[in-house]
KEZAKOL-803147 format. One record per residue (C-alpha): x, y, z; residue in one letter. Coordinates in steps of 0.1 Angstrom, whole numbers, padded with zeros to 4 digits, always signed. Example, Ala and Ser with C-alpha at 12.3 -4.5 7.8 and 13.67 -1.06 7.14 Angstrom:
+0123-0045+0078A +0137-0011+0071S 
END
This chain:
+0196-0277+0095X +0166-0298+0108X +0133-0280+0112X +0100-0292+0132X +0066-0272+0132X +0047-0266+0167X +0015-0252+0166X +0005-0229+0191X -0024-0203+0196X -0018-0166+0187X -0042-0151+0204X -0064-0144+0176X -0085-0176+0184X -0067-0191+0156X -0035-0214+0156X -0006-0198+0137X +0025-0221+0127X +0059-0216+0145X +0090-0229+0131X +0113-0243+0154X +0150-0246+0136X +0171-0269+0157X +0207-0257+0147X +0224-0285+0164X +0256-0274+0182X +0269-0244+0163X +0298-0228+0183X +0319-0193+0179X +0357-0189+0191X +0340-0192+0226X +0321-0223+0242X +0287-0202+0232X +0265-0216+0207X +0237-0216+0187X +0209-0241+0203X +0173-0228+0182X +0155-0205+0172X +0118-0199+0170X +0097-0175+0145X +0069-0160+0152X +0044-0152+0122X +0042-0112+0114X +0000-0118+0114X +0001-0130+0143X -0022-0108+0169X -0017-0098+0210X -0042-0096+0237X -0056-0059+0235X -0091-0065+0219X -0104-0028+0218X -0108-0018+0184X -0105-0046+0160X -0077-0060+0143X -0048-0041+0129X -0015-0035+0127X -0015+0001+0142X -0042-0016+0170X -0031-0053+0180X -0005-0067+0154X +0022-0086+0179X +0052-0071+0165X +0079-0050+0177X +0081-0069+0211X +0116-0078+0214X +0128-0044+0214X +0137-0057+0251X +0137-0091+0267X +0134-0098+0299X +0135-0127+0318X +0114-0130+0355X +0134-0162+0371X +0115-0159+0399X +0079-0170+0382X +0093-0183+0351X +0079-0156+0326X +0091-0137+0300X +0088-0099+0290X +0087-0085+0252X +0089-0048+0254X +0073-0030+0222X +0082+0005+0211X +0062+0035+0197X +0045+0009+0175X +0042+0012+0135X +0036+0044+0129X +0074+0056+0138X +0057+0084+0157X +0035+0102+0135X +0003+0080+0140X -0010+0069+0168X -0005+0036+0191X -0010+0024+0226X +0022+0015+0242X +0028-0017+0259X +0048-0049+0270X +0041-0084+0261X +0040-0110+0286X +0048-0149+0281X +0060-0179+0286X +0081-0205+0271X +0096-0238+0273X +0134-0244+0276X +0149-0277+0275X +0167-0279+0303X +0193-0302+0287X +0195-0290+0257X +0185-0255+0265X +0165-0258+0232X +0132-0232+0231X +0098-0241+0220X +0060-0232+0230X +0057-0194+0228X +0023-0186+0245X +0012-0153+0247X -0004-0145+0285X -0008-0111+0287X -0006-0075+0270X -0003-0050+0294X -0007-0012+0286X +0011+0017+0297X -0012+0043+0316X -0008+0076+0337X -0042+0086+0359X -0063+0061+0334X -0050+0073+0304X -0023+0058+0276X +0008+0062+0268X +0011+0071+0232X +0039+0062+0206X +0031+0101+0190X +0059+0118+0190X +0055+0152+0212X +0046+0174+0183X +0019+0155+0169X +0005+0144+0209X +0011+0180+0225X +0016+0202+0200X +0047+0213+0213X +0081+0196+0211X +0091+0205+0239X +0064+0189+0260X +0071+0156+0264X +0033+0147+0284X +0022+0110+0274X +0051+0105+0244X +0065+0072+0249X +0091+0051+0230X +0101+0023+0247X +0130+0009+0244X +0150-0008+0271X +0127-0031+0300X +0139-0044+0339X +0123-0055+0365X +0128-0043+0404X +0131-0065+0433X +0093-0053+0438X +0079-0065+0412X +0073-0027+0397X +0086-0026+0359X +0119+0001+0346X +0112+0014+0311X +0134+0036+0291X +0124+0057+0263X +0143+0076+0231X +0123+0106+0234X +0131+0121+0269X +0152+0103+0271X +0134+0091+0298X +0134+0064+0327X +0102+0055+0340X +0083+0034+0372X +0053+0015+0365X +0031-0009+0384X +0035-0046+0376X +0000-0035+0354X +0012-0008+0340X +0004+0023+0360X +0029+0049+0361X +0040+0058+0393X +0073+0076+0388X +0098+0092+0365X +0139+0092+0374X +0159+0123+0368X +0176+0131+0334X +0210+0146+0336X +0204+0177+0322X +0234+0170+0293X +0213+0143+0278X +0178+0164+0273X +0181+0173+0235X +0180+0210+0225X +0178+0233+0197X +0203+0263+0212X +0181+0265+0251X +0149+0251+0243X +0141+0217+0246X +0129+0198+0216X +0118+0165+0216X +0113+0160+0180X +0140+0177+0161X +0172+0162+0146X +0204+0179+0134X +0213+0206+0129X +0179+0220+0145X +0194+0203+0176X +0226+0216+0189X +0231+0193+0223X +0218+0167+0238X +0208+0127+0228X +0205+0119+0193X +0170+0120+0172X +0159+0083+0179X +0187+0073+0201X +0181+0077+0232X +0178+0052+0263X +0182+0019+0241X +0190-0001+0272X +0186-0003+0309X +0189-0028+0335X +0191-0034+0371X +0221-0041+0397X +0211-0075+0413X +0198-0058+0441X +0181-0032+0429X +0197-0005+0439X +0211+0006+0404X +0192+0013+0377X +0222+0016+0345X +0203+0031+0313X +0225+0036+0280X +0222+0056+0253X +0222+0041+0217X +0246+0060+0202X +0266+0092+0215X +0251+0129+0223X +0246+0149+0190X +0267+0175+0202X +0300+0151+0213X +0322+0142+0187X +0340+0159+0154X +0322+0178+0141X +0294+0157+0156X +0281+0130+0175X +0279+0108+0144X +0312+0099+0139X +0319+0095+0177X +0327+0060+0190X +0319+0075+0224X +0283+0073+0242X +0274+0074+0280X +0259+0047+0305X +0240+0067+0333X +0237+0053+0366X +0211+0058+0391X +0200+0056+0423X +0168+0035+0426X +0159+0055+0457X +0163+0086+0448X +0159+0082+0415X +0188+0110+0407X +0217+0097+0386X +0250+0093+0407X +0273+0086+0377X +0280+0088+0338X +0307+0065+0322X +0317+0061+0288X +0312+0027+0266X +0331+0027+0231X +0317+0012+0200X +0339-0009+0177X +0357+0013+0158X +0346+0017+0122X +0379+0005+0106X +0376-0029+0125X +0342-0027+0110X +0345-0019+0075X +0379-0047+0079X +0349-0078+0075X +0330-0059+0048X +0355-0044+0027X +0330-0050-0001X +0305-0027+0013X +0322-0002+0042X +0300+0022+0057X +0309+0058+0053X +0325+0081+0081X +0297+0093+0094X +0280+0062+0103X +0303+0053+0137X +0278+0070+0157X +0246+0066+0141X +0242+0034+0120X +0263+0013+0143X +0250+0017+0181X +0238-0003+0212X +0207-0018+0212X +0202-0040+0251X +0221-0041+0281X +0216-0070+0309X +0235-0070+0342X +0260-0104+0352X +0265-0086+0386X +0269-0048+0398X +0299-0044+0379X +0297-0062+0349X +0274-0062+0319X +0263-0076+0287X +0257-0052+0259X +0243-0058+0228X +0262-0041+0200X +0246-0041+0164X +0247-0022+0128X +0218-0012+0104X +0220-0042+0079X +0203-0073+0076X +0171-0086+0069X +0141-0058+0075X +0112-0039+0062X +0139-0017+0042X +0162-0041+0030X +0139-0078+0027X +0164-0097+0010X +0196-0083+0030X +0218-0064+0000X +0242-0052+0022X +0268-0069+0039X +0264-0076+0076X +0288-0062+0096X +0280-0065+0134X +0259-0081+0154X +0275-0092+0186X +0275-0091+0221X +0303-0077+0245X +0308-0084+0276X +0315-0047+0298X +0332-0040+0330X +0325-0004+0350X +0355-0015+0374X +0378+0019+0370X +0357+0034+0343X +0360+0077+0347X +0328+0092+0363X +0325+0117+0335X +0289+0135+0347X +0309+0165+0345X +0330+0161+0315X +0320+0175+0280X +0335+0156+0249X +0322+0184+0230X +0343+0188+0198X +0362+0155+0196X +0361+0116+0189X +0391+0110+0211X +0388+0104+0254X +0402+0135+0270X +0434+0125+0292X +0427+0110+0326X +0397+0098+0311X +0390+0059+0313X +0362+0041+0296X +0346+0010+0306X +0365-0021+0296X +0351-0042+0267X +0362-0076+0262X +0384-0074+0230X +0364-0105+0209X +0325-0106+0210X +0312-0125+0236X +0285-0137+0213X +0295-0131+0176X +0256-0139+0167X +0259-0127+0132X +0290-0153+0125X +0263-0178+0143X +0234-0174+0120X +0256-0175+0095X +0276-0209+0098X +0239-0221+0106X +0225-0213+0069X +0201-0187+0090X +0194-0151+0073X +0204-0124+0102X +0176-0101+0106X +0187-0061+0108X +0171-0053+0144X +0184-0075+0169X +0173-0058+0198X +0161-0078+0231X +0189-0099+0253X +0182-0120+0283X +0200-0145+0305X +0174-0173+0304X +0172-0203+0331X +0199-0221+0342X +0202-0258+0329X +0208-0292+0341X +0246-0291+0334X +0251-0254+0356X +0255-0235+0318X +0228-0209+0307X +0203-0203+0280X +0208-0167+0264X +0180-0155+0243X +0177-0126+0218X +0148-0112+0202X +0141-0096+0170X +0118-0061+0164X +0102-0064+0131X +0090-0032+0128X +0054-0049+0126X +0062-0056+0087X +0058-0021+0084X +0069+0008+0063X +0055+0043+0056X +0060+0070+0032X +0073+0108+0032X +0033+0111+0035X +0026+0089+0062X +0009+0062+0047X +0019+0027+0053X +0020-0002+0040X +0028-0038+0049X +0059-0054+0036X +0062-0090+0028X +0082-0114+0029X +0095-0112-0010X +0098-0075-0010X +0060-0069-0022X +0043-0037-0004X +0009-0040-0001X -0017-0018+0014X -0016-0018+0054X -0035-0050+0066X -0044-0059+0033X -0032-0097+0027X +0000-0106+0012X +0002-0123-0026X +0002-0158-0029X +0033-0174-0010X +0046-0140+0011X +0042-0132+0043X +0048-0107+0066X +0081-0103+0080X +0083-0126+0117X +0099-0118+0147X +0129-0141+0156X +0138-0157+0191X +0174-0169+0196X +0184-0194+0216X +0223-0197+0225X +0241-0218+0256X +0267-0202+0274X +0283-0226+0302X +0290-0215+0340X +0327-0208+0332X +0311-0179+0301X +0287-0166+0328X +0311-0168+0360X +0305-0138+0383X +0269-0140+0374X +0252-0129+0402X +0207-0134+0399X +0184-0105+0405X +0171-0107+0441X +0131-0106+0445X +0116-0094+0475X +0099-0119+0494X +0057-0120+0493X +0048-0119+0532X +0036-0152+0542X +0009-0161+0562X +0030-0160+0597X +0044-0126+0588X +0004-0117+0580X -0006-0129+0614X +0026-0114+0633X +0014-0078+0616X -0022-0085+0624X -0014-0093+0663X +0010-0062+0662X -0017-0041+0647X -0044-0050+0677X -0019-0044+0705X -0011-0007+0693X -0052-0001+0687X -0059-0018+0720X -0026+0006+0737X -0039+0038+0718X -0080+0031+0736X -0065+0027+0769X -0047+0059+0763X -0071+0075+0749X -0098+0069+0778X -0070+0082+0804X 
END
């Protein structure tokens, strides 16, 4: 493995170091592979200057929780979550903006620049990672609770965010104003017997999505009609004797204009004895099929076919540093809705197992992108929370560059208490933005490059963009504008 430093500016008025790795051509069972990768120091800062610097204020991290590419203007999205506090302290929600080079032979990344940090708002004020108890004072009132978790962009312009609390799907402003929120299905809104509770896990909950697993994903049909969110794992109530050892959790679809959902299909994990198969050293326990093995991103190839990002809870992180445990998936699938079971009105209440007549969505049988068995033959370390996934640009040979992103977590933990602390890189805690001992650091966020070619990506099908009106249309709608003022005086004075 060759590396080569780029210095770039962080936006803390400083110039932080990024490490480039250039992997060479490191292929899986398919033609995908492995171009580069780029890290992105854990001190680094964003954009928001209010209030100093500190991690629960301005530290970039978090920010590939989703990825998004905008084709059309050549900029990326990093989508943070509820920020480091998991909840109980409090943190301005937001999405990084930026930009990056991609070789367009090569498709080879390099010269992350931070442009923008944009803040979520509602009538002026923010959107706050506090879980509803600790904002409201009522778990059941979801207000201005936000976790973010899965980022697209409409034909408009306007930005799709989903959320693990609600779970929720909201509209925003290409600045961040909220201006609408879709419908939940009303089987997905979690509840403890017939109250709704946004907080609470099992067994306080009795139906509904998961504790921190709601909508991991969404993404957009290529014209915009769609909206698909997914859940990370299945609801808490669906499976034997719960939702945590069900392979089984639901992809809602929606209609963009209405903003109602239209349709509910099934996507199946991996099933935990092909799992535990590669780590026979280290197998998770029974209980972990729907809740330490989930989805984390889903990115549309057309309006029937999908990319989803499958993952466990291993790897390197702020709870496991040095990665003790055995990997055992990180990989992308590739999803097809084509004679998937609309199964809005279907309970799987009670069992692990599809009801008869009921057909999932297929799933290609191998990984699309096995990215752990990447990182791997590479000499890389595979980070736990590989969470953002984006069809990049296309490149001069007609193939594509694929990106993922890492969430960090901020290089933060916390205690039963609530304090935090920082973690660095060779397992020390330290006090929360206190420095790190001589030769740690705080855990970076990692950007993946891979290269698919045209034949990987074939039915891929680009997200339309609404044109800008240009200055013809401008003067057509000015001259149509005087004729009816002109038509409405002459009425007017009959």
């Amino acid at each position: 493995m060759i590396q080569a430093q780029h210095w770039l500016s962080v936006l803390s008025c400083s110039f932080l170091a990024v490490v480039v790795s250039i992997t060479g051509s490191v292929n899986s069972a398919k033609a995908i592979s492995l171009t580069n990768s780029i890290t992105i120091p854990g001190e680094s800062t964003d954009l928001y200057s209010l209030g100093g610097n500190s991690a629960n204020n301005n530290r970039l991290g978090g920010f590939f929780s989703d990825l998004y590419y905008d084709r059309y203007n050549n900029v990326y999205y990093g989508l943070v979550d509820r920020g480091p506090g998991g909840g109980v302290i409090s943190y301005n929600t937001r999405v990084q903006k930026f930009s990056l080079n991609v070789d367009s032979n090569t498709g080879a990344i390099s010269n992350f620049k931070l442009l923008d940090t944009i803040l979520f708002t509602k009538n002026g004020e923010n959107f706050s990672g506090l879980n509803p108890s600790k904002l409201n004072g009522n778990a059941g009132v979801l207000g201005l609770s936000f976790d973010p978790e899965g980022f697209a962009i409409a034909p408009n312009g306007n930005f799709y965010v989903s959320d693990e609390y609600g779970p929720s799907v909201y509209e925003f402003s290409a600045t961040g104003s909220f201006l609408r929120a879709l419908t939940t299905p009303e089987n997905l809104i979690p509840k403890a017997g017939n109250d709704i509770n946004y907080v609470d896990g099992r067994p306080t909950i009795t139906s509904g999505r998961q504790d921190n697993r709601g909508f991991e994903g969404v993404t957009l049909s290529p014209d915009g009609s769609k909206l698909f969110a997914m859940l990370q794992d299945s609801l808490v109530n669906e499976g034997s004797p719960d939702g945590r050892r069900s392979p089984n959790l639901r992809i809602v679809e929606f209609d963009t204009k209405t903003g109602q959902s239209t349709a509910q299909y099934i996507y199946q994990l991996e099933s935990l004895a092909d799992i535990n198969a590669r780590v026979p050293e280290d197998t998770f326990g029974a209980n972990s099929q729907g809740r330490n093995i989930g989805i984390s991103a889903i990115t549309a190839l057309n309006d029937k076919e999908f990319l989803v990002l499958e993952r466990d809870n291993r790897g390197v992180g702020v709870e496991d540093v040095t990665s003790k445990n055995s990997v055992a998936s990180k990989r992308v699938y590739k999803i097809d809705l084509t004679g998937a079971i609309n199964v809005s009105g279907i309970s799987l209440a009670g069992t692990n197992n599809l009801p008869v007549g009921v057909t999932p969505v297929s799933k290609s049988t191998s990984p699309f992108i096995d990215i752990a068995e990447l990182l791997e033959q590479s000499g890389q370390s595979i980070p736990e929370k590989l969470e953002g996934l984006a069809i990049g640009p296309q490149l001069a040979d007609g193939s594509y560059a694929i990106l993922v992103g890492t969430d960090n977590d901020f290089s933060v933990t916390q205690n039963d208490s609530d304090v935090q602390f920082d973690v660095c890189s060779g397992g020390t805690q330290v006090s929360i933005d206190s420095a790190c001992p001589a030769g740690q650091s705080l855990i970076p966020t990692y950007l993946y490059a891979f290269k698919a070619t045209s034949e990987e990506l074939k039915g891929f099908v680009p997200p339309v963009k609404v044109p800008e009106p240009t200055a013809t249309a401008g003067l057509v709608l000015l001259g149509l504008s005087a004729f009816w003022l002109k038509r409405q005086f002459k009425l007017n004075e009959k």
